[in-house]
C-alpha positions in Angstrom: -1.8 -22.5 28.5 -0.1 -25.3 29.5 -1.5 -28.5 31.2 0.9 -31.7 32.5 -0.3 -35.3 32.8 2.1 -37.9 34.7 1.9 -41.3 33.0 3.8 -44.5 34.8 6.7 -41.5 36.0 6.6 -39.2 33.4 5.6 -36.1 33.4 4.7 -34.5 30.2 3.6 -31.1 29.0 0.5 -31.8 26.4 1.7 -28.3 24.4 4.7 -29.7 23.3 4.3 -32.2 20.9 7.9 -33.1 20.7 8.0 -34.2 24.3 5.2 -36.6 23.6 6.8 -38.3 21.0 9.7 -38.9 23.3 7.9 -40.1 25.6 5.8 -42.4 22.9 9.4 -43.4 21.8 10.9 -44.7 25.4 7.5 -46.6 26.2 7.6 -48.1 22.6 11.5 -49.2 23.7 10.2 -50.4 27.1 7.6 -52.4 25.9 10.0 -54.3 23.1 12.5 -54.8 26.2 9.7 -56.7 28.2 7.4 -54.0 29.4 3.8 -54.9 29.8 0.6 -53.8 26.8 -1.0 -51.8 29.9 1.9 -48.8 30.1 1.1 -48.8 26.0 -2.5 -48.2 25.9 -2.2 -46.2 28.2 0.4 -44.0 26.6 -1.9 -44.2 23.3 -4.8 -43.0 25.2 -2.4 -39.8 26.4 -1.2 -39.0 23.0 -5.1 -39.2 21.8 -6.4 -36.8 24.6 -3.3 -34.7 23.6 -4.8 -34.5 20.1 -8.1 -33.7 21.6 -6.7 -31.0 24.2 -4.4 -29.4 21.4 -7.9 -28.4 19.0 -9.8 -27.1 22.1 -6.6 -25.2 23.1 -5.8 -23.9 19.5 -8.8 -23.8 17.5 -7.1 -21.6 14.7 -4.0 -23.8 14.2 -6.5 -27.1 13.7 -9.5 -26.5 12.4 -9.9 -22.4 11.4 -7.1 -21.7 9.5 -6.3 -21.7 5.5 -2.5 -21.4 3.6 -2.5 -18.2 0.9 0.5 -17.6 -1.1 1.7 -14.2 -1.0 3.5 -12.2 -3.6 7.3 -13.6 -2.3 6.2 -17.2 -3.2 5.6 -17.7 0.1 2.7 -20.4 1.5 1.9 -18.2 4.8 -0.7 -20.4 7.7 -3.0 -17.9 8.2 -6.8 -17.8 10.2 -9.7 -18.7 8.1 -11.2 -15.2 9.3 -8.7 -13.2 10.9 -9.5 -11.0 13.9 -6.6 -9.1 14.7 -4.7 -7.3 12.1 -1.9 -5.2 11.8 -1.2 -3.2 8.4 2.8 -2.2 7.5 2.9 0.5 4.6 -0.6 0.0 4.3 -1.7 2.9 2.2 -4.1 0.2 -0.3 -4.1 -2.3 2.8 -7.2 -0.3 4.9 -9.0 1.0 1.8 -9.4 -2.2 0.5 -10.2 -3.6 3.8 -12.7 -0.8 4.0 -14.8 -2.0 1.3 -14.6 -5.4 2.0 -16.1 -4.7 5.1 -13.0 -5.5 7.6 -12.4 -2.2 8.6 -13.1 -3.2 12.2 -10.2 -5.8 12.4 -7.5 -3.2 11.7 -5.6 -3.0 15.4 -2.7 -1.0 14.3 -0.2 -0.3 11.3 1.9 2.2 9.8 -0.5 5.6 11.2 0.3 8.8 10.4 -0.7 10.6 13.9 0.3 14.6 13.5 -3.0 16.8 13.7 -5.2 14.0 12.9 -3.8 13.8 9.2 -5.7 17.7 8.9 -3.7 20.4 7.7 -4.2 23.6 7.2 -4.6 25.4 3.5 -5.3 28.7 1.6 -7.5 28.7 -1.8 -10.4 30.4 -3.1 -9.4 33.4 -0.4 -10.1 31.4 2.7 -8.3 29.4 4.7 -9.6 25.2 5.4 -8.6 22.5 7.2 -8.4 19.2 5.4 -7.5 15.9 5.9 -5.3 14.7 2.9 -5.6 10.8 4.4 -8.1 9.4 2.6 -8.2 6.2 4.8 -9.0 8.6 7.9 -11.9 10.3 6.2 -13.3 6.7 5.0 -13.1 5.6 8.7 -12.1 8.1 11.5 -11.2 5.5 13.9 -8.4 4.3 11.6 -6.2 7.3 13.2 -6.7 6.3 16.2 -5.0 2.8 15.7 -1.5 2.2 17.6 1.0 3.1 15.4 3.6 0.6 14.2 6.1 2.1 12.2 6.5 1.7 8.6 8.7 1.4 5.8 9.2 4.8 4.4 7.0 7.9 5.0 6.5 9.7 8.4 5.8 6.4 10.7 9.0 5.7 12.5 11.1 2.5 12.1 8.9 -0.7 12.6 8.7 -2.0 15.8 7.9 -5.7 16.9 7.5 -4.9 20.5 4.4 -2.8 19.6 3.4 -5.4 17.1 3.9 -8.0 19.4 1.7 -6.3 22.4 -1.1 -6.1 20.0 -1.5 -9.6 19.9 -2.3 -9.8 16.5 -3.5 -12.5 14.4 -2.1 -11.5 11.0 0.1 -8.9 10.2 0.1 -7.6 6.2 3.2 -6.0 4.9 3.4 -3.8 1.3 6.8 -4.2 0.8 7.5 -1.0 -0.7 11.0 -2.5 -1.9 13.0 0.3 -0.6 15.0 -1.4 1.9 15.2 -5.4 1.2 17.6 -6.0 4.2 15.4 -4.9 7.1 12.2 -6.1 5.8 13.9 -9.4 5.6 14.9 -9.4 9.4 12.0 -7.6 10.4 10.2 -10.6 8.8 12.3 -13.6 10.3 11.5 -11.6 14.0 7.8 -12.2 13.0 8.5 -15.4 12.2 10.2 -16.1 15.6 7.1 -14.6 17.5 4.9 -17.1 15.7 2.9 -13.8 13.8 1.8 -15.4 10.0 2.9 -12.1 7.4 1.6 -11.9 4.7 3.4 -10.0 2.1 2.4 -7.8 -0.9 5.1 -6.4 -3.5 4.7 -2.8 -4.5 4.9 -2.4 -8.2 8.9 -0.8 -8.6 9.9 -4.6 -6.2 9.3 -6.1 -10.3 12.0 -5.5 -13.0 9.1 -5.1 -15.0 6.5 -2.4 -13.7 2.8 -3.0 -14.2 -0.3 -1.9 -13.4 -1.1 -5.6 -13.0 0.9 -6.1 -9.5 -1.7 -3.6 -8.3 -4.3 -5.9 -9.0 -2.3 -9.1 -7.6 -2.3 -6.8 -4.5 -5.9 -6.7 -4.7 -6.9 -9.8 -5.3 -4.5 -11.6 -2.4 -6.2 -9.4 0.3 -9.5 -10.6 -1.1 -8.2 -14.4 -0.7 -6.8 -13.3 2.7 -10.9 -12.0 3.9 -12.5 -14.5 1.8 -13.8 -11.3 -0.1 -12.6 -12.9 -3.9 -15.7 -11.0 -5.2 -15.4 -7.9 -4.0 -11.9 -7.6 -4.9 -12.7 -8.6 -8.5 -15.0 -5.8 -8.6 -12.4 -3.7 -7.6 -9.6 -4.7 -9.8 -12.4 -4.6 -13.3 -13.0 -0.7 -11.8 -9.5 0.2 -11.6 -8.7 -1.7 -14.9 -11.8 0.4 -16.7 -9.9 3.5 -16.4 -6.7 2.2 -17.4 -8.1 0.9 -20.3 -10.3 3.9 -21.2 -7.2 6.4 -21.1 -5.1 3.8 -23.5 -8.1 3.3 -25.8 -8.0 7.1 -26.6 -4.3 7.0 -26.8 -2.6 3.8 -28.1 -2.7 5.2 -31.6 -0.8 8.5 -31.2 2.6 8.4 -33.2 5.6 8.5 -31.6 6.9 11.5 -33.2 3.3 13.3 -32.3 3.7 11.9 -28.3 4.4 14.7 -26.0 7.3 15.6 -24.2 6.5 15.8 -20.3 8.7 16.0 -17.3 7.2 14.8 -14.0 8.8 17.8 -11.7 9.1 17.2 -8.0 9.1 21.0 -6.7 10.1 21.6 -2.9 11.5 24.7 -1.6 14.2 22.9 -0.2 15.5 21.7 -3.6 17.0 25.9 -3.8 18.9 25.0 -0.5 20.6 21.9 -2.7 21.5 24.3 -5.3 18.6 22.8 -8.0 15.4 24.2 -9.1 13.3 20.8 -8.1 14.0 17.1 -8.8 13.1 15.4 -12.6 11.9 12.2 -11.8 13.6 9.5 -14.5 12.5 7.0 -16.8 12.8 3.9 -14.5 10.2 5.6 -12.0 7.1 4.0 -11.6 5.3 7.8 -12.7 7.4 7.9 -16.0 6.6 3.9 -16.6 2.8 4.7 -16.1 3.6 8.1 -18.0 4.5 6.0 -21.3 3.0 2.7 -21.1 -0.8 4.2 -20.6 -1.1 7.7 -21.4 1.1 7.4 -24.2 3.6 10.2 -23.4 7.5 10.4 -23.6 9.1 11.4 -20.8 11.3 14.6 -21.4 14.2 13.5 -18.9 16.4 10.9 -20.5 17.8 10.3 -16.4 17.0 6.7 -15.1 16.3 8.1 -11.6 15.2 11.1 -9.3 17.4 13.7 -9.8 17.9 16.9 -8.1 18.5 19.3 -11.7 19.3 23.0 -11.9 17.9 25.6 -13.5 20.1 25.7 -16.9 19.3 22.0 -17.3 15.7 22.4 -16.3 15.4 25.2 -19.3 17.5 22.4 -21.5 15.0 19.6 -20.8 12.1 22.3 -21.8 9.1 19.8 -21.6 5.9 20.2 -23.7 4.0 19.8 -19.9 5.1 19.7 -16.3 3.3 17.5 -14.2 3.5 18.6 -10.6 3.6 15.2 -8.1 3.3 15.6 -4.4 7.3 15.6 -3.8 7.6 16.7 -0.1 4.7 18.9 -0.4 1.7 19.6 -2.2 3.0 22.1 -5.1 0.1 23.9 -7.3 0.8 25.5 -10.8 1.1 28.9 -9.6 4.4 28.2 -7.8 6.2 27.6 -11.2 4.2 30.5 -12.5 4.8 33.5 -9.6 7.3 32.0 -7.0 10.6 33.9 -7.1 12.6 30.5 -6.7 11.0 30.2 -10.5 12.1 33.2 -12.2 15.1 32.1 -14.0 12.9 29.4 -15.7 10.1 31.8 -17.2 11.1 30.7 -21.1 10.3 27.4 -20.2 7.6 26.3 -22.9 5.5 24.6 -20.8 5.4 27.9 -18.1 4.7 30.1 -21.6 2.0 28.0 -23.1 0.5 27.4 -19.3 1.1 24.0 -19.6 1.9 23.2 -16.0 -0.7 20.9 -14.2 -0.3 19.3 -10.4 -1.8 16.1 -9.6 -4.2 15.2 -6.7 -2.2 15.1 -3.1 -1.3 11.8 -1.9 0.3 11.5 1.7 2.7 9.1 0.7 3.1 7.0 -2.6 0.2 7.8 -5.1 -0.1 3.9 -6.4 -2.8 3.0 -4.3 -6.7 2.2 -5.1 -7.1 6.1 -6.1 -3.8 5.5 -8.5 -6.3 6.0 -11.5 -7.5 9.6 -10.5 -3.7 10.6 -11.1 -3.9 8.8 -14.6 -6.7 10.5 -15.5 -5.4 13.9 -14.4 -2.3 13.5 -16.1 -4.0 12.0 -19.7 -6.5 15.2 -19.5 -3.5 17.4 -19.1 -1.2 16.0 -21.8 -3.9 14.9 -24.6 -6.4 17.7 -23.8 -8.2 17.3 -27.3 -9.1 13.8 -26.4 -10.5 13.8 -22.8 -13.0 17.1 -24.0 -15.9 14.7 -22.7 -14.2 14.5 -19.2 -15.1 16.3 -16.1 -12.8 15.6 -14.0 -15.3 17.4 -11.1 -17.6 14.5 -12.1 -15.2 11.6 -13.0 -13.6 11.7 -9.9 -16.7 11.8 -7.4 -18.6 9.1 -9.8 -14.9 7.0 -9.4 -15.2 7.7 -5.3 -19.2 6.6 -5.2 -18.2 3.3 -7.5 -15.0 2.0 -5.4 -16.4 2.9 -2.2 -19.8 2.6 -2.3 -20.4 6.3 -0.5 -22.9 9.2 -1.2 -22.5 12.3 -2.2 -21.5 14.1 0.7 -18.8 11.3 1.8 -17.5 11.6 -2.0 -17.2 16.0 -1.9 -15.2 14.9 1.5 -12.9 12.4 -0.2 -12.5 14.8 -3.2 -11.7 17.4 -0.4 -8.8 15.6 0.5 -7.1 15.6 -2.8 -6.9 19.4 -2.7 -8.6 19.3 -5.9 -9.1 22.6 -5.9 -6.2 24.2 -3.8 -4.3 22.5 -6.8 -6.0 23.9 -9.3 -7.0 20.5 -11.0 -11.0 21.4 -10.7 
């Protein structure tokens, strides 16, 4: 909105600041070349209704707004209570806004839209329909959100105009380090559109992987809502289970830690010519894999490679943990699928020592990430998780972080495919 005054000749537009120092400037000249004290006050009583106009006009900019720094380093201007916000590669973004109670100022972000998030499955000799999103079955009306596009996973490229027509207030970004180029300009077109991004780092953006940029992640978005506390309480229930799975295995010798290969296992690895793809020891999972459970990781490989089935049987693992890799991938696959059968001496496939973890949609480090952990420590250390039921565990961990009941918590554990992947 823009509103013009004209003062002794000059006509000046009160939204731009610049043009009033200008004009400031040439009566200031003026005046010291003989020009009379009347054309000055009345210049200073412009520039002071300017001052006046510019908080009624922009409330946020002047008087509602707070500076946060975000996990680049950078201070980011951003409303004292946002109202319109838009979530890029959200996957911990809406949960945590969820229990903050913010859920209702989510106006778009990175939504997967196929089917509602429901898919269909076979187990226990019928067939269900179940929605592995767990943001969608906190809060239905997250799906219907305009969709953004993303960084990785099924949204689309990210696209500004949408962003833009959204009219957003704030706009939060997990930057899931994957392609440092395009977030970069994506960000600098934010920038030019006047939209304040703040930016979280997703824990492989570090040289050093920790559990702890989880947390950081955590805690800014509580800055961002003003919910500090809440986000405290997240982080200490997070960091419980962490802490409980390293306390019950810090003090396991190295020679007695086991060997275990975290196995990504789509069909379409056989069209590649492998068996599946060994995730290696600079992956987040193998990180996590030896720094909390307190497991070796069988593949010496620094990244995700596709393997075959001769080097699969070389690697022979004590366990094979089963990750969502393109697909949700239960035990029985390794055990009965023909695409499997050269591998049957495997140790792990003779000792049924093949375990899947709970389905994620996309990236499993999110506010669930300790589920997984718990999973994996119960399948690798058995003899020292006999007290854990992981039927129990993981509805009492659903009822804690999200405050629900027990019905909401069966439905959340539903969307793990807890049972379809044989984990309960």
């Amino acid at each position: 909105m823009g509103l013009e005054m004209d003062v002794e000749g000059w006509e000046v537009d009160i939204d731009d600041s610049s043009k009033a120092y200008d004009c400031f400037e040439k009566e200031r000249q003026h005046q010291s070349n003989g020009g009379t004290d009347v054309k000055m006050t009345k210049m200073l009583i412009l520039l002071s209704l300017m001052a006046i106009i510019a908080v009624q006009i922009n409330p946020i900019d002047a008087a509602g707004s707070k500076t946060v720094t975000d996990m680049r380093g950078v201070k980011v201007s951003i409303p004292e209570d946002p109202q319109r916000v838009v979530a890029m590669s959200r996957s911990l973004i809406d949960t945590t806004m969820y229990i903050f109670g913010e859920q209702d100022k989510l106006v778009g972000g990175s939504i997967y839209q196929k089917g509602g998030g429901y898919e269909n499955y076979t187990y226990d000799g019928e067939d269900h329909r179940v929605c592995t999103w767990i943001s969608f079955v906190l809060n239905p009306n997250y799906r219907n959100l305009t969709n953004v596009g993303g960084f990785g996973g099924p949204y689309g490229t990210p696209n500004v105009e949408n962003i833009a027509s959204l009219n957003p207030d704030l706009l939060i970004l997990r930057d899931l380090g994957t392609d440092d180029e395009g977030t970069a300009k994506f960000l600098d077109a934010l920038e030019r559109l006047n939209i304040p991004a703040v930016v979280l780092k997703y824990p492989d953006c570090y040289d050093n992987v920790s559990v702890d940029t989880i947390y950081e992640e955590v805690r800014l978005l509580g800055e961002v809502f003003g919910q500090q506390e809440k986000a405290l309480k997240i982080v200490s229930l997070m960091d419980k289970q962490v802490q409980l799975i390293k306390d019950r295995t810090h003090d396991i010798a190295d020679e007695d830690r086991a060997q275990v290969l975290y196995f990504g296992a789509p069909t379409s690895a056989k069209d590649k010519g492998g068996a599946g793809y060994a995730l290696g020891t600079h992956t987040i999972e193998s990180i996590f894999l030896e720094d909390i459970v307190n497991a070796k990781n069988a593949y010496n490989g620094s990244t995700t490679d596709i393997i075959s089935s001769e080097r699969l049987l070389s690697i022979d693992p004590d366990v094979i943990i089963l990750p969502t890799y393109s697909g949700h991938h239960p035990p029985r696959e390794m055990y009965n699928e023909e695409r499997f059968k050269n591998v049957q001496d495997l140790s792990a496939l003779k000792n049924k020592r093949v375990y899947s973890l709970a389905a994620t949609p996309c990236r499993d480090e999110r506010l669930e990430f300790p589920i997984n952990l718990m999973i994996e420590a119960k399948a690798v250390y058995p003899d020292r998780f006999t007290d854990i039921d992981l039927d129990s565990w993981i509805r009492d961990y659903f009822k804690d972080l999200y405050g629900v009941d027990d019905d909401k918590a069966a439905e959340l554990m539903n969307s793990l495919l807890l049972r379809y992947l044989e984990i309960v």
